[in-house]
C-alpha positions as CSV (number, residue, x, y, z in Angstrom):
1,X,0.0,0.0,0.0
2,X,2.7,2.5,1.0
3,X,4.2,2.1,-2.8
4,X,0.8,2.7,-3.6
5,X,0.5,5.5,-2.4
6,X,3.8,7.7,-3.0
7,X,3.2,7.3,-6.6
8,X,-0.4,8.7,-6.2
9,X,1.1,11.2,-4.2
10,X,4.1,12.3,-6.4
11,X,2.7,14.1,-8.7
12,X,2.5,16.9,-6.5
13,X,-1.1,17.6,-6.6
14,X,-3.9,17.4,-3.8
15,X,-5.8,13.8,-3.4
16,X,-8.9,14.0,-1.1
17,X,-8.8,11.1,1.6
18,X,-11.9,9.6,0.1
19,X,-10.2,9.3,-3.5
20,X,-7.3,7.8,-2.2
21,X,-9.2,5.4,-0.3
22,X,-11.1,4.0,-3.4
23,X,-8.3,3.8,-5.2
24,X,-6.5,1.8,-3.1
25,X,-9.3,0.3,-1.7
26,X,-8.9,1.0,1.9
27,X,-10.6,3.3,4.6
28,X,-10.5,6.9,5.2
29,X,-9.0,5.7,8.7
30,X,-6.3,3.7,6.7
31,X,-5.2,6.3,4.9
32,X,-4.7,8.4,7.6
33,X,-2.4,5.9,9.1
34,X,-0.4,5.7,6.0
35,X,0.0,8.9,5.6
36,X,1.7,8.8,9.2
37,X,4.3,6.3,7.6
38,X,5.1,8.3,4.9
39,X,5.8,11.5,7.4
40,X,7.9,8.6,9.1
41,X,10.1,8.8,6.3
42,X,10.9,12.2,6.4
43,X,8.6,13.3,3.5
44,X,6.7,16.5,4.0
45,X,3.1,15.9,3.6
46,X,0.5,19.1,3.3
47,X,-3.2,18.2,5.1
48,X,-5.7,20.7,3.8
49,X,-9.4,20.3,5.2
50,X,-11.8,19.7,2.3
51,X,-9.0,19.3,-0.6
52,X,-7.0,16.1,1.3
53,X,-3.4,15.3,1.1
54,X,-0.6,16.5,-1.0
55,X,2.9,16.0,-1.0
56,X,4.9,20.0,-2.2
57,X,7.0,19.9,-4.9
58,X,6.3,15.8,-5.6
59,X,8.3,13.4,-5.5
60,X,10.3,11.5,-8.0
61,X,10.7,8.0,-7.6
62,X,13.0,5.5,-9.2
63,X,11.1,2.9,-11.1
64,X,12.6,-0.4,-12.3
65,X,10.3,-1.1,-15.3
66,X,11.5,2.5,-16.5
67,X,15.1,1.6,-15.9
68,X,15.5,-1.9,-17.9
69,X,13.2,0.4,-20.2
70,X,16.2,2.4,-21.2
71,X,19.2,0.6,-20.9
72,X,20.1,-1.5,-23.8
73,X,19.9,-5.3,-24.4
74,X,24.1,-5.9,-23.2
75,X,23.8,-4.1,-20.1
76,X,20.1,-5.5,-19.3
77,X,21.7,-8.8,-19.6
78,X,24.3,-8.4,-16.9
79,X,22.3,-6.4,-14.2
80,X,20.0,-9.5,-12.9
81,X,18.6,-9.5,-9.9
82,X,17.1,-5.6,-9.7
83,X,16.2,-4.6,-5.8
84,X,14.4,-1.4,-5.1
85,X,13.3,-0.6,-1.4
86,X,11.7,2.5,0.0
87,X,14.4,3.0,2.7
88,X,17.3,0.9,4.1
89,X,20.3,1.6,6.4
90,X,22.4,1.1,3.1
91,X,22.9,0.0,-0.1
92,X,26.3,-1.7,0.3
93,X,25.3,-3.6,3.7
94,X,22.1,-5.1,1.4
95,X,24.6,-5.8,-1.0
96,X,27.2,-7.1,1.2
97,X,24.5,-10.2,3.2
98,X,23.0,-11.0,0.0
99,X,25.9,-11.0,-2.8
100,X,26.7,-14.8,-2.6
101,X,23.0,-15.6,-2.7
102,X,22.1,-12.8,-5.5
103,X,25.5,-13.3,-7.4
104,X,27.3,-11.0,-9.8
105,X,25.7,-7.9,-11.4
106,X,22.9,-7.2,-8.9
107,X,21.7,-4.4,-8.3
108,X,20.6,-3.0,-5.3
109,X,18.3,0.7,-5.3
110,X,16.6,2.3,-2.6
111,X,15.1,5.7,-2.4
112,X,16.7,6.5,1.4
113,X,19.7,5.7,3.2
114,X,19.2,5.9,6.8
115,X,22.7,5.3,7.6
116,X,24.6,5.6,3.9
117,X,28.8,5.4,4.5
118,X,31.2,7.2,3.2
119,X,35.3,6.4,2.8
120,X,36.6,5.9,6.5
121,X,33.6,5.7,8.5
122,X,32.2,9.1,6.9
123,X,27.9,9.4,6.4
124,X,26.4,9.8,3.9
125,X,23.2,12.2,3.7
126,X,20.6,11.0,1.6
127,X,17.1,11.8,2.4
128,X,14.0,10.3,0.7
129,X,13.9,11.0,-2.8
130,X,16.3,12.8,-2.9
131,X,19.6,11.7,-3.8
132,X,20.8,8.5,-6.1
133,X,22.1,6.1,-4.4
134,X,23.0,2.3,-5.8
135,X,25.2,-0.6,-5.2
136,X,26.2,-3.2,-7.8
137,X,27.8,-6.6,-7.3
138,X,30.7,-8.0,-9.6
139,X,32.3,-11.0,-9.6
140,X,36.1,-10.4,-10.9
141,X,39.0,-13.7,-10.9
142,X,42.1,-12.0,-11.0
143,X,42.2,-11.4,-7.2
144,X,42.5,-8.6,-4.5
145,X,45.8,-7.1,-5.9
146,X,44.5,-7.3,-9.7
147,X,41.8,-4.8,-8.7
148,X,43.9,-1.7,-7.4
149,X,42.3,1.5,-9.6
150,X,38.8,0.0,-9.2
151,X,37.5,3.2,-7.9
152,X,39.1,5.4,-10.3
153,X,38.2,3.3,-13.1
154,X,34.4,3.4,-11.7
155,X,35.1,7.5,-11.3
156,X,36.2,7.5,-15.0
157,X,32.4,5.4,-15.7
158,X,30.5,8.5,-13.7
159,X,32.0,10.6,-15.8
160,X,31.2,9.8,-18.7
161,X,27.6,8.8,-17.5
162,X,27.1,12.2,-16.7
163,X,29.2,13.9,-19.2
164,X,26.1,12.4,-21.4
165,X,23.4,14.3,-19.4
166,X,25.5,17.2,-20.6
167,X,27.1,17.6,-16.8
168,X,30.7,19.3,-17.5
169,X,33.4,20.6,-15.4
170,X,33.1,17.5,-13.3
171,X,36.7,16.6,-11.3
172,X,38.0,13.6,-10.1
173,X,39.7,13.5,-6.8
174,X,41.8,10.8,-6.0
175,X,40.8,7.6,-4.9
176,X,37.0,8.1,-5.1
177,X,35.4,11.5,-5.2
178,X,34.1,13.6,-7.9
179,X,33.9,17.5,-7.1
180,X,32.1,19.7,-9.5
181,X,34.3,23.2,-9.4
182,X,36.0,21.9,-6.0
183,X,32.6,21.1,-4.4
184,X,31.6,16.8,-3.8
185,X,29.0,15.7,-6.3
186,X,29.3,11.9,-5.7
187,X,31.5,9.4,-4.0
188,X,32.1,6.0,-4.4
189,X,32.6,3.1,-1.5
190,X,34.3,-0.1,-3.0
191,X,34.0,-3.1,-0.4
192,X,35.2,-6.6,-1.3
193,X,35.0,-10.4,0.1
194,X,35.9,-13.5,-1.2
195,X,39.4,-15.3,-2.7
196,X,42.8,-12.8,-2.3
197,X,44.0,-14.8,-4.7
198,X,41.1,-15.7,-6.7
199,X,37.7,-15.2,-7.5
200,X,36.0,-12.4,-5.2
201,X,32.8,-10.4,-5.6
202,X,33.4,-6.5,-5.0
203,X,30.1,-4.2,-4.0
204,X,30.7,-1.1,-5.8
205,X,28.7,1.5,-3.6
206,X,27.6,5.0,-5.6
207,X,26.2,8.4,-4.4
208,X,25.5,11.2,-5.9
209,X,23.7,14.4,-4.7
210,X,20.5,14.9,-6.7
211,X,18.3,17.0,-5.6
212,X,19.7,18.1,-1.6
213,X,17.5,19.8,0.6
214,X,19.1,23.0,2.0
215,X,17.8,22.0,5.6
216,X,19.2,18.6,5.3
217,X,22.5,19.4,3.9
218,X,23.3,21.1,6.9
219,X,25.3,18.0,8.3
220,X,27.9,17.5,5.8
221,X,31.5,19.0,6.5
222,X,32.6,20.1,3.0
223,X,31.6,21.8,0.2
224,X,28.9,20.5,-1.9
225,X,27.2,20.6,-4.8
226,X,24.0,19.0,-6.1
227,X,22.6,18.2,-9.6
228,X,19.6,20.6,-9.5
229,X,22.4,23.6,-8.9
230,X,24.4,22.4,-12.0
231,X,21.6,21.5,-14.4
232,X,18.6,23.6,-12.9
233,X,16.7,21.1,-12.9
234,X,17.9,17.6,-12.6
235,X,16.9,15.1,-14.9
236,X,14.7,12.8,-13.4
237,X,16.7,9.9,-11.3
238,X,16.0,6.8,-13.0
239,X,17.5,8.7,-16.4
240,X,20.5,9.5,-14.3
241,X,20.8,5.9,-12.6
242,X,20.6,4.8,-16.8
243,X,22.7,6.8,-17.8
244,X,25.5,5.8,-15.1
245,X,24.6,2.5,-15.7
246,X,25.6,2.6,-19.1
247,X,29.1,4.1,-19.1
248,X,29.7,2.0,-15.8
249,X,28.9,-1.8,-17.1
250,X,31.7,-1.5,-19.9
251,X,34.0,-0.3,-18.0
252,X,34.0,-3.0,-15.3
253,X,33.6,-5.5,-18.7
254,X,37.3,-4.2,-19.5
255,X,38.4,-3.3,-16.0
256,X,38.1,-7.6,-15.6
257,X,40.5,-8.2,-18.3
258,X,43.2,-5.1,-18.8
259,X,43.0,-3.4,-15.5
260,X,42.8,0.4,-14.7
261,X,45.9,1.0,-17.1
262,X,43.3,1.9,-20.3
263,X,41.3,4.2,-18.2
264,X,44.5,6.3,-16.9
265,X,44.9,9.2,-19.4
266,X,41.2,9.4,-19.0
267,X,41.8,9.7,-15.1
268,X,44.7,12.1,-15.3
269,X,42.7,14.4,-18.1
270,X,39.7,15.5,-15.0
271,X,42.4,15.0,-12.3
272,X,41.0,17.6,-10.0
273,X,44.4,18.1,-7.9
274,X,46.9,17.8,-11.5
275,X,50.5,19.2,-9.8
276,X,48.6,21.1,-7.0
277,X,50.6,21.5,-3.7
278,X,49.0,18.4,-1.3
279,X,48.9,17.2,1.5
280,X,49.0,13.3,2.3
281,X,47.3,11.8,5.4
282,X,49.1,8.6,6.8
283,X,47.2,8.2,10.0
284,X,49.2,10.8,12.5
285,X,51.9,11.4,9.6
286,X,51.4,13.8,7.1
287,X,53.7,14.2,3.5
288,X,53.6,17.8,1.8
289,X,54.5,17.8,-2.0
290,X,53.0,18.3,-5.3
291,X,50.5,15.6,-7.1
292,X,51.3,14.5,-10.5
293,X,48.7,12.2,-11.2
294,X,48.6,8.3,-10.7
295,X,50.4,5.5,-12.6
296,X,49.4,2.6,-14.5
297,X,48.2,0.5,-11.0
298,X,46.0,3.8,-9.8
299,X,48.3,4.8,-7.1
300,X,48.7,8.3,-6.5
301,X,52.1,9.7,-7.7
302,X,53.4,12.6,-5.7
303,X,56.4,14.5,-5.8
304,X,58.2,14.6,-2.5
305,X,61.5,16.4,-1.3
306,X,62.7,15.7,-5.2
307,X,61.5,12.0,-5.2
308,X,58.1,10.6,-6.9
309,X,56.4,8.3,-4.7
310,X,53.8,6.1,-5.1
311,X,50.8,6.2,-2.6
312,X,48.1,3.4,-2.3
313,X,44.8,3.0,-1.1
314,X,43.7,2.3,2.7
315,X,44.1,5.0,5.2
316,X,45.8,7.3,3.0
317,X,43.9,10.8,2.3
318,X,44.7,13.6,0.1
319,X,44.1,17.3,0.8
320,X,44.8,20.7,-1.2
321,X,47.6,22.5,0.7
């Protein structure tokens, strides 16, 4: 019923109690009660005596049916099974307890994150409707060392998903951001289990800020930038999620066999930090030089004290000095 409902509701427009009754053929009193569920989840719902019940602004909702709609018959074929929840404490943790029973290329959707993660422990804010947010499941054989660059490789598959929607200017910041004139736009969270050696499945976490409320934004500890700002408006979020879809499948098709190495100039071209002054975070140690891209395996190269050294993955962080 609660599906039911929101997509009655997101169009925006008043629905008198009685109408929404009959057409979901339950009680006024029912209603009522669902309506208090959909407050539940943070949605902002207008009561108006005599008109009925009317959520401002709408609300648009992912739809699975309108995804496999537009993606074409190769990448159809390789997303299988297709989960879509109303709200869940994340994407990656659904992915994570279900990927040996799902298997490679599902894809998990939701439409909130109640407790979305971030690289090192950081949240991620994603309220109802608001924001994209999608984990898929691969399956790759090489094991855990052959997938060093995974993230930038995925960051080079965002960016050209969007670059189709006509988003430009988009950065990437090494190992898994992507900043929009120096403010985040989306993040990536790679999280792996299986065979060092061998076969392994990887759950390839995405956000991206949509559509951010001002008043919900309020948490987050850096710059940011949303969708609606850049494109004024968004397109709607199932377009997006196809259109990242897309670029992303191919490039995880190649990633399996060649590695990040075909996808470096790409990297290096939106490198958001190309010979900047940085500064590295090692745990309590920091290392001051300048950033001159990433090599062949996706480690960051910096120039230090007249050396080049090559940073990795892990606890390692990179700031703008």
């Amino acid at each position: 019923m609660m599906e039911d409902l929101l997509a009655i509701l997101a169009d925006g427009r008043f629905h008198s109690g009685r109408a929404l009754g009959e057409q979901l053929g339950v009680s006024r009193s029912a209603v009522w009660k669902q309506i208090r569920q959909v407050e539940a989840l943070g949605i902002e719902v207008y009561s108006v005596k005599g008109r009925g019940y009317r959520i401002p602004g709408g609300l648009d909702l992912l739809s699975v049916e309108s995804l496999r709609a537009q993606l074409d018959g190769s990448v159809n074929a390789c997303l299988a099974p297709i989960s879509l929840a109303h709200s869940i404490p994340s994407t990656n943790a659904a992915a994570m307890q279900a990927m040996y029973e799902d298997g490679h290329g599902a894809l998990y959707l939701t439409e909130q994150q109640t407790a979305g993660r971030g690289r090192r422990g950081r949240s991620w804010v994603s309220p109802f409707a608001s924001n994209l947010c999608f984990s898929l499941t691969w399956q790759f054989n090489r094991g855990a060392a052959a997938l060093e660059g995974l993230s930038l490789a995925v960051g080079v598959a965002l960016l050209r998903g969007l670059k189709q929607l006509g988003v430009d200017d988009v950065e990437v910041k090494w190992p898994n951001d992507l900043l929009w004139r120096g403010r985040k736009l989306a993040g990536v969270l790679l999280e792996m289990s299986g065979d060092a050696s061998g076969d392994c499945y990887v759950v390839i976490g995405i956000g991206i800020n949509v559509k951010l409320p001002q008043e919900q934004a309020v948490a987050i500890d850096q710059p940011w930038v949303d969708l609606n700002q850049i494109l004024s408006p968004a397109p709607p979020r199932t377009v997006l999620l196809a259109s990242l879809l897309t670029a992303l499948v191919p490039v995880l098709e190649q990633f399996s066999e060649q590695g990040f190495a075909p996808f470096m100039a790409e990297w290096q071209s939106a490198n958001a930090f190309a010979d900047q002054p940085v500064n590295l975070l090692l745990g309590p140690r920091q290392v001051q030089g300048v950033c001159r891209g990433v090599n062949e395996s996706g480690a960051l190269l910096v120039e230090h004290a007249g050396e080049l050294g090559a940073f990795h993955g892990g606890e390692v962080s990179v700031r703008l000095s």
